[in-house]
C-alpha positions as CSV (number, residue, x, y, z in Angstrom):
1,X,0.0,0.0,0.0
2,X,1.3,3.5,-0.6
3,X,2.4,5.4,2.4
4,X,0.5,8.0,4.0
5,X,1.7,11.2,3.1
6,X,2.9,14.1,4.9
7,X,0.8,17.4,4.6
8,X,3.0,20.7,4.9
9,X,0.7,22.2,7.5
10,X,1.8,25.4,9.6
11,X,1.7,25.2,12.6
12,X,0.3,21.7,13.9
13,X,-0.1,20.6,17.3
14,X,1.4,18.0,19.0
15,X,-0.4,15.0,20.4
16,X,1.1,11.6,21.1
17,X,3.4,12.2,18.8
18,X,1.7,13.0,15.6
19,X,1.2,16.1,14.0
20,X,-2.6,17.4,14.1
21,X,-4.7,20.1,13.5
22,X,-7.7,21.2,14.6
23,X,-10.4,22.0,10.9
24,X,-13.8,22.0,10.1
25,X,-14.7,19.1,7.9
26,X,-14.6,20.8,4.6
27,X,-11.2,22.5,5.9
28,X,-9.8,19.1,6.3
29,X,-10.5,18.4,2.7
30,X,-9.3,21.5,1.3
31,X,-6.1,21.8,3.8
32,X,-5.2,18.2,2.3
33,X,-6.1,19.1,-1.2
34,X,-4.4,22.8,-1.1
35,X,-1.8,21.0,0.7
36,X,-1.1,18.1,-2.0
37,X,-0.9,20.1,-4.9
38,X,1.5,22.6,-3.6
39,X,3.9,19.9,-2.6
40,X,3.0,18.4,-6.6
41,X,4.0,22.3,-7.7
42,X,0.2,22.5,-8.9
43,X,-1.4,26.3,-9.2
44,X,-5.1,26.6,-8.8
45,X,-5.8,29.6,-9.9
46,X,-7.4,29.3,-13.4
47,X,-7.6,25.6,-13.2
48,X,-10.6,23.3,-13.7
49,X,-12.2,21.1,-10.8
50,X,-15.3,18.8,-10.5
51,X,-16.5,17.8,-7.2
52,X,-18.4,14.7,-7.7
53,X,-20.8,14.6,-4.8
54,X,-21.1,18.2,-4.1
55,X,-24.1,18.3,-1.8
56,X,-25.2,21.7,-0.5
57,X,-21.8,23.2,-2.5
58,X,-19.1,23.9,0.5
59,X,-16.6,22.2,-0.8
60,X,-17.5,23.3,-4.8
61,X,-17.6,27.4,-3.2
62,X,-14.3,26.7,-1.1
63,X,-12.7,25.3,-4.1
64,X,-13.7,28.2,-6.3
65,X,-12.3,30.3,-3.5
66,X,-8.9,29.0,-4.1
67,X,-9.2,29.9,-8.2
68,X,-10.8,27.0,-9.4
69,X,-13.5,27.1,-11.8
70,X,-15.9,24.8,-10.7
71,X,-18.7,22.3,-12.0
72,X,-20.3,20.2,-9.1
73,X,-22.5,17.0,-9.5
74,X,-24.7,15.5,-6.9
75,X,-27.7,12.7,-7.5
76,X,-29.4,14.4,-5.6
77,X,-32.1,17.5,-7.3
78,X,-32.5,18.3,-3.8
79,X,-29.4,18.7,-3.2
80,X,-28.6,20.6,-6.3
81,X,-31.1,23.1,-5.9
82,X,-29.9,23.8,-2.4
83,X,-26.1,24.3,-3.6
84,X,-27.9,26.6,-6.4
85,X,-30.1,28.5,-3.2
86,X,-26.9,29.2,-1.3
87,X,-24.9,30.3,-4.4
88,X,-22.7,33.6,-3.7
89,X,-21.7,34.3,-7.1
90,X,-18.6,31.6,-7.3
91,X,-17.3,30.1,-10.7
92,X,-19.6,27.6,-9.9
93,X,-21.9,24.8,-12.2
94,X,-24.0,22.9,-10.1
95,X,-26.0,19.8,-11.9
96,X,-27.6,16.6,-10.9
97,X,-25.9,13.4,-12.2
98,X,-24.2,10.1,-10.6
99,X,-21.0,9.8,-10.1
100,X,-21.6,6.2,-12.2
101,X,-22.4,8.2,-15.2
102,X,-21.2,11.4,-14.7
103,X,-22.0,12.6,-18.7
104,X,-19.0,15.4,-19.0
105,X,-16.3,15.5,-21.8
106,X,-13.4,13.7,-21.1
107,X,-9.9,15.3,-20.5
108,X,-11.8,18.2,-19.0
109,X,-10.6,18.3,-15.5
110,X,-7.3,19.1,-13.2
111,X,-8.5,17.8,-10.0
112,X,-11.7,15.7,-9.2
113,X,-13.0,15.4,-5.8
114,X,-14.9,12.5,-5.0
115,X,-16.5,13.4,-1.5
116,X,-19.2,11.1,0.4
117,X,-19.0,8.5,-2.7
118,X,-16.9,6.0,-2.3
119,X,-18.8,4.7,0.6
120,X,-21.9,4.6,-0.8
121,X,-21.5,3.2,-4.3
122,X,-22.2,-0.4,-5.2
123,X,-20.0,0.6,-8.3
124,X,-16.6,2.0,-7.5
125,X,-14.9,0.5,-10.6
126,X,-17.3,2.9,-12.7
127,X,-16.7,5.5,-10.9
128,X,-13.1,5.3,-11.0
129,X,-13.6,4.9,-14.3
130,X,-15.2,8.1,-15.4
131,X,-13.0,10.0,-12.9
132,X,-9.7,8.5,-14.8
133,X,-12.0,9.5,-18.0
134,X,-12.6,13.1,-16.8
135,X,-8.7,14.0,-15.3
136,X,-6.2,15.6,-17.8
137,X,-3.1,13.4,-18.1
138,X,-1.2,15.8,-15.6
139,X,-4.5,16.1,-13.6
140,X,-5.4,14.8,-9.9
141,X,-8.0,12.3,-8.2
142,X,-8.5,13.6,-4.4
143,X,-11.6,11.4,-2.4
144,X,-12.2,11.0,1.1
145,X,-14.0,7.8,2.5
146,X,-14.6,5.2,4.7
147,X,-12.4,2.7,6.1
148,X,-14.1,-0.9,7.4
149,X,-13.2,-1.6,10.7
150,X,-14.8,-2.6,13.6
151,X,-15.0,1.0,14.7
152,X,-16.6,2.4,11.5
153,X,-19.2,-0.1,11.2
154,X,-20.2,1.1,14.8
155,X,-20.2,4.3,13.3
156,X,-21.6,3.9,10.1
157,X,-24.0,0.9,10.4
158,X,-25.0,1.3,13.6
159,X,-25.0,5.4,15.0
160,X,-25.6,6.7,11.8
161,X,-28.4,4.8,10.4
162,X,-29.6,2.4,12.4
163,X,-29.6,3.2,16.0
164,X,-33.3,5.9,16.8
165,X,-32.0,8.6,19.1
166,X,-28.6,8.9,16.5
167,X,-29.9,8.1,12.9
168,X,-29.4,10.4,10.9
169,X,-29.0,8.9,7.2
170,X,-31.5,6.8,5.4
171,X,-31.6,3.4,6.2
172,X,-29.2,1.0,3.7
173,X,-27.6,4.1,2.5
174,X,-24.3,2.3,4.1
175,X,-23.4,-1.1,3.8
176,X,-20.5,-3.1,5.2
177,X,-19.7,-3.9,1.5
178,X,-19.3,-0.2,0.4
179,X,-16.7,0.5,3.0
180,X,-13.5,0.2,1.6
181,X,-9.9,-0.2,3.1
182,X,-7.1,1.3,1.7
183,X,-5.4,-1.3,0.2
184,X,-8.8,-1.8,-2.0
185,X,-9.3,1.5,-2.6
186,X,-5.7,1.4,-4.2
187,X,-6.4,-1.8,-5.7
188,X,-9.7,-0.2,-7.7
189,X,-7.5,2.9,-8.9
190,X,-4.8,0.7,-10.2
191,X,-7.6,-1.3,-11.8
192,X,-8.6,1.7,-13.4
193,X,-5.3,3.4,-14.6
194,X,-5.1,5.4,-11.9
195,X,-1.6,5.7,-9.5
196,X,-2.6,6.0,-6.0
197,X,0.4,8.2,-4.2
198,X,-1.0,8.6,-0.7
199,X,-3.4,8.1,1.8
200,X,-4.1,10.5,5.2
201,X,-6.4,10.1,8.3
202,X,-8.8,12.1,9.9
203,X,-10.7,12.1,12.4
204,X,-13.0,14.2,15.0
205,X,-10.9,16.0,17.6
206,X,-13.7,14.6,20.3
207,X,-15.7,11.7,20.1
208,X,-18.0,13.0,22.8
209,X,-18.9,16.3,20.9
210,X,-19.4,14.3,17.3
211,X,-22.0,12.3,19.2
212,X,-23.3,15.7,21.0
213,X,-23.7,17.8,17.0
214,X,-25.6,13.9,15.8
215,X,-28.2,13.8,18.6
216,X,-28.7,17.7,18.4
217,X,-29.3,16.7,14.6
218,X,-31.5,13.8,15.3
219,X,-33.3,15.9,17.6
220,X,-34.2,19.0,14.8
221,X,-32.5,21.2,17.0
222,X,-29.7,21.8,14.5
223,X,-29.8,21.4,10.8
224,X,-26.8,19.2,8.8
225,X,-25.2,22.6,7.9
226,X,-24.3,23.1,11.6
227,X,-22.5,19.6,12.1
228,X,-19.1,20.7,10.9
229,X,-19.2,24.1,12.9
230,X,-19.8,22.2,16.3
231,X,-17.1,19.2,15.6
232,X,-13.6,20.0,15.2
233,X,-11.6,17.6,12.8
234,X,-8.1,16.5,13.2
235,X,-5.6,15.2,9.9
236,X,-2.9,12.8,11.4
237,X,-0.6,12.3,8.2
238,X,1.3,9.6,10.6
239,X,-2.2,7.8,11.8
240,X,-3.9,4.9,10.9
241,X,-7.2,5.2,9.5
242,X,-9.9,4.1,11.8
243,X,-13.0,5.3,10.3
244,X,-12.4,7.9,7.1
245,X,-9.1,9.0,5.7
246,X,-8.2,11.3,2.4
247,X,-6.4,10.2,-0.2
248,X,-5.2,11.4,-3.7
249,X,-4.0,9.8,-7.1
250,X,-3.2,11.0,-10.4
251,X,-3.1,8.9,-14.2
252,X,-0.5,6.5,-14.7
């Protein structure tokens, strides 16, 4: 398996060792993106990106913020029209499409984000496959998913979608099958002429105040915009993924 990389944060903190800092969850994914292509010698500013699985559009705005121009695709019409409603002028396309069958021009793209996919396709060869499609031959594949361990089917399976007072996905929207390890993930890209060249894990700084933002959620007393302002995240390039982890590969 490719090692996890090291991210060229400033100033991290120090715990047990590892080198940590405290983000939102969409600043995990852009620190770990911004922080990947400057150490690859990469500019954003003028570049193409496509989020695949933008949702409600943070991580589609923040990457416009850096200079990207941006199309983002979510299944979801919902969802789409949401990311439209909160829309602040960015570089951004929103549309509604699956990341199985994405429908864009190939060779169009120098990053593409896959966010909240992986785990919850019963067809990651396909979308592998468009998202090799899509990237220029210099271009970048970030994603962020799910590792299966003991711990994230707790998570996952259980908390998140199964247990009353917690649930706060649709039933079956996880699986134990869609929850990929590393060394699979790598395995698909490879299978799908992509290079894998790093993995990182992340994680939420406190268990205890995850589990405080999901019942607030389950309750209606917060909506799922407020989750990732009450939970801090941590990236530990040195860790071991126990539930999600980032990771990034390019064409081969």
């Amino acid at each position: 398996m490719t090692p996890i990389v090291e991210l060229d944060s400033p100033a991290p903190d120090a715990v047990d060792g590892r080198h940590i800092r405290a983000l939102t969850f969409q600043d995990v994914r852009l620190e770990y993106l911004t922080s990947t292509l400057r150490r690859l010698g990469i500019d954003t500013a003028g570049r193409d990106a496509l989020v695949i699985g933008g949702g409600r559009g943070l991580l589609a705005r923040g990457l416009a913020d850096l200079g990207f121009r941006v199309v983002a695709l979510d299944p979801s019409p919902k969802a789409t029209a949401l990311a439209r409603q909160e829309a602040q002028g960015e570089r951004v396309e929103y549309a509604t499409a699956p990341a199985e069958d994405p429908g864009l021009t190939a060779a169009s793209f120098d990053v593409v984000f896959c966010t909240d996919t992986f785990e919850i396709t019963d067809d990651l060869d396909g979308v592998l496959a468009h998202a090799s499609r899509l990237l220029r031959p210099d271009g970048v594949l970030f994603y962020d998913t799910v590792n299966r361990t003991p711990v994230s089917r707790l998570i996952y399976l259980g908390a998140f979608q199964a247990v009353p007072f917690t649930r706060i996905m649709p039933r079956r929207r996880y699986a134990a099958a869609r929850l990929r390890t590393p060394d699979e993930v790598e395995a698909a890209l490879a299978a799908n002429g992509l290079r894998g060249e790093g993995i990182c894990s992340f994680k939420p700084r406190s268990v205890l105040g995850l589990v405080r933002a999901v019942v607030a959620r389950r309750s209606g007393k917060i909506t799922d915009a407020a989750i990732p302002t009450m939970t801090d995240f941590v990236l530990e390039p040195d860790g071991r993924p126990v539930v999600t982890y980032l990771g990034h590969a390019r064409p081969r």
